[in-house]
VEXVOFI-321012 format. One line per field, with one value per residue: residue number from 1; residue in one letter; x, y, z of N, C-alpha, C in turn. Coordinates in steps of 0.1 Angstrom, whole numbers, plus 2048, in hexadecimal, padded with zeros to 3 digits. Layout:
N
resi <- [NUM:...]
resn <- [A:...]
n_X <- [X:...]
n_Y <- [Y:...]
n_Z <- [Z:...]
ca_X <- [X:...]
ca_Y <- [Y:...]
ca_Z <- [Z:...]
c_X <- [X:...]
c_Y <- [Y:...]
c_Z <- [Z:...]
END
This chain:
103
resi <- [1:2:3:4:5:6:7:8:9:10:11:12:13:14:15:16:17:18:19:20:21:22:23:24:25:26:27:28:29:30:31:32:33:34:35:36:37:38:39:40:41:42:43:44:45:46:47:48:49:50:51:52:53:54:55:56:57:58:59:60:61:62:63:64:65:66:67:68:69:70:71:72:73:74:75:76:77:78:79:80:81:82:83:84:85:86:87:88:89:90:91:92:93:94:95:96:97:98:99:100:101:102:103]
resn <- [X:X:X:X:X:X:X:X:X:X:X:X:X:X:X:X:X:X:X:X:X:X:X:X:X:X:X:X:X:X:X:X:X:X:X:X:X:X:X:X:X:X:X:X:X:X:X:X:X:X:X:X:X:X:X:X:X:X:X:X:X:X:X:X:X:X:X:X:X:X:X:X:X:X:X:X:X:X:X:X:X:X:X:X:X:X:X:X:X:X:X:X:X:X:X:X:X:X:X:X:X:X:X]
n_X <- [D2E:D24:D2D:D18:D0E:D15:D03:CEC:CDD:CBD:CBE:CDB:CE0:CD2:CDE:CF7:CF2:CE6:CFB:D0A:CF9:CFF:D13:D17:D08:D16:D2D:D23:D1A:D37:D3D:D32:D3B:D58:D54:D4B:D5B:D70:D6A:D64:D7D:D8D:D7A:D87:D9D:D9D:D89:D65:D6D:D61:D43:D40:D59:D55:D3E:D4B:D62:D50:D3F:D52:D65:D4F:D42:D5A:D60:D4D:D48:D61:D5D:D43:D51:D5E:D51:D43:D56:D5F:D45:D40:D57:D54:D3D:D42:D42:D53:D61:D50:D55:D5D:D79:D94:DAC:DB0:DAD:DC9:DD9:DF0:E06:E06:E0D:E26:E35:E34:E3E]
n_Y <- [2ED:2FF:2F5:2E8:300:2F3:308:30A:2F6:2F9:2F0:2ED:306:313:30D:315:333:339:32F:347:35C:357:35B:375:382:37E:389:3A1:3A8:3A3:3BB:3CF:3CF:3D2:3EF:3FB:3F7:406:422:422:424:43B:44D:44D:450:46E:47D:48C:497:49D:499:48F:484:46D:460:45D:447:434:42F:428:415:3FF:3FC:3F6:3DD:3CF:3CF:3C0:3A5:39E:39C:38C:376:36E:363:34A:33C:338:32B:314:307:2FC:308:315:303:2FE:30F:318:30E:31A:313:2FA:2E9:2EB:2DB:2D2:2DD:2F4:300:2F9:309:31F:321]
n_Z <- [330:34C:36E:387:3A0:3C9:3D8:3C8:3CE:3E6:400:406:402:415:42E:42B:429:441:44F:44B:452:470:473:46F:483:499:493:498:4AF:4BB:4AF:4B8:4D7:4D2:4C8:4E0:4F2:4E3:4E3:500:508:4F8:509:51D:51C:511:517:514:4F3:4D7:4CC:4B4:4AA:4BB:4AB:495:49B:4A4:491:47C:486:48C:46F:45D:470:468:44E:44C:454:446:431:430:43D:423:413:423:423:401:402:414:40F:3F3:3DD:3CD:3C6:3AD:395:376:36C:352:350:35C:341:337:348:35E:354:351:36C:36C:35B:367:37D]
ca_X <- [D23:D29:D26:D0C:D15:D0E:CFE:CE1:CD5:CBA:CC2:CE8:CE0:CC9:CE4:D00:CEE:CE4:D06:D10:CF2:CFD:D22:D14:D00:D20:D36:D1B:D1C:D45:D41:D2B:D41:D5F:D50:D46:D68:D7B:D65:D65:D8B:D8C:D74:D89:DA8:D9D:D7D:D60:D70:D56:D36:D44:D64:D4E:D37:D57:D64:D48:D3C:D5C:D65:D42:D42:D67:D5F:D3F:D4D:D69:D54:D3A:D57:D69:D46:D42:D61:D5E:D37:D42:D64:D4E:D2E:D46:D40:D61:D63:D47:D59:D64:D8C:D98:DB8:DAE:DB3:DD5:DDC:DFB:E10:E0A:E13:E37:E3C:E34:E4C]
ca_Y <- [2F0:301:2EE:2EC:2FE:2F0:313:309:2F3:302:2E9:2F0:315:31B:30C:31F:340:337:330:352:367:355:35B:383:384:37C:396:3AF:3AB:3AA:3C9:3DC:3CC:3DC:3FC:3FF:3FC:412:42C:425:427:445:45A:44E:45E:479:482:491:49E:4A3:48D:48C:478:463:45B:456:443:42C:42B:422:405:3FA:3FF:3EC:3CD:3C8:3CB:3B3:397:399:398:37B:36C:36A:35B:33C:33C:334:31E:30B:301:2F7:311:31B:2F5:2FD:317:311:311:318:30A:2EB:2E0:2E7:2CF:2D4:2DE:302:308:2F6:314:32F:31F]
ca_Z <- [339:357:37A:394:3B5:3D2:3DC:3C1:3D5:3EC:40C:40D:403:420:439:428:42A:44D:459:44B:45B:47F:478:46E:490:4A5:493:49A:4BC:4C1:4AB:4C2:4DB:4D1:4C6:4E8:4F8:4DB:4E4:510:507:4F2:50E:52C:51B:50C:51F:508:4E7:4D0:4C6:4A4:4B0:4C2:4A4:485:49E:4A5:482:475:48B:487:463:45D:46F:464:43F:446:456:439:420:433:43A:417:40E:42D:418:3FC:404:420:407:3E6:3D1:3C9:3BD:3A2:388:36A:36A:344:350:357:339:335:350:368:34F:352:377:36C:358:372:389]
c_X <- [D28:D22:D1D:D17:D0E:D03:CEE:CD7:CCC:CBC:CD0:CE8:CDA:CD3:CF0:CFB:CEB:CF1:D11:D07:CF9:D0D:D21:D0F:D0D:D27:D31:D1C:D2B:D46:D3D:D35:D4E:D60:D4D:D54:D6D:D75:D66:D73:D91:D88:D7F:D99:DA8:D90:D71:D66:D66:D4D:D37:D4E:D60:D4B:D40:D5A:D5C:D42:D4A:D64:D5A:D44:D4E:D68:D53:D43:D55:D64:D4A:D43:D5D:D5D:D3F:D4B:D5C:D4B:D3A:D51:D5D:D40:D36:D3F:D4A:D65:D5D:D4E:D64:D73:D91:DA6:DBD:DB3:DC3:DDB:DE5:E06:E12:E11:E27:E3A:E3D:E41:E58]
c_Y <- [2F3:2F6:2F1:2F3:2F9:2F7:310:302:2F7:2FB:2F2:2FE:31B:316:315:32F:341:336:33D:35B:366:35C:370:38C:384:385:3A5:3B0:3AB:3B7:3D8:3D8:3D8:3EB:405:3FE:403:41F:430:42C:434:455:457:454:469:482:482:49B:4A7:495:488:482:46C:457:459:44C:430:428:423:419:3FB:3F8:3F1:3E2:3C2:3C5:3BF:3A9:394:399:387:36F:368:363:34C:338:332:327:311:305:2FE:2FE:319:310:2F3:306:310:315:30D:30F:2FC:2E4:2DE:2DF:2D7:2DB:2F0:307:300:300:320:329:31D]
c_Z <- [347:361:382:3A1:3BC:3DC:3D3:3C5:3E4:3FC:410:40D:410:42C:436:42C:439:458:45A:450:46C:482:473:47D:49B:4A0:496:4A8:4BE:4BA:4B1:4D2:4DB:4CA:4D6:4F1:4F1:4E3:4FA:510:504:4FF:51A:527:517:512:515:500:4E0:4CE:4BA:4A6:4B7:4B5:49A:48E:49C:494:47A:47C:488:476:45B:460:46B:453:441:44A:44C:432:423:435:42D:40F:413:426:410:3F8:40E:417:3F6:3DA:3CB:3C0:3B0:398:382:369:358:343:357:34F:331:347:35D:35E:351:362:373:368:360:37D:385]
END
């Protein structure tokens, strides 16, 4: 029988999901943040290019850190609320003996 996660419960779930919207809200703002200097930086050496260079630009810093903070806010998620502690490990039950062979 598989284990409970700690995620199942709707207490520690609503503080877990809560401490990953707040830690989503703060990467949104250093992302507009540094979207907004790449681009000051961009026009003060290069002047006006095109509006297209502006917008890949901006879209794709934007875009890039907003993915890796929801992937890494999903990891610190589930490593920070013991849900990594809940699956079933088949190798378990061979004890310790298996990592002596890999090494």
């Amino acid at each position: 029988m598989p284990r409970l996660s700690p995620l199942d419960d709707p207490d520690r779930a609503a503080f877990a999901w809560a401490r990953y919207r707040r830690l989503m809200k703060f990467m949104g703002v250093v992302t507009v943040i540094a979207v907004v200097v790449s681009l000051t930086l961009i026009y003060r050496d290069n002047g006006m290019v095109s509006i297209h260079l502006y917008i890949a630009t901006a879209l794709g810093i934007g875009v890039m850190m907003m993915l890796m903070a929801a992937l890494m806010g999903l990891v610190f998620l589930s490593s920070g609320s013991g849900h990594d502690e809940a699956i079933d490990d088949p190798l378990e039950e061979l004890g310790e003996s298996w990592r002596e062979r890999e090494d």
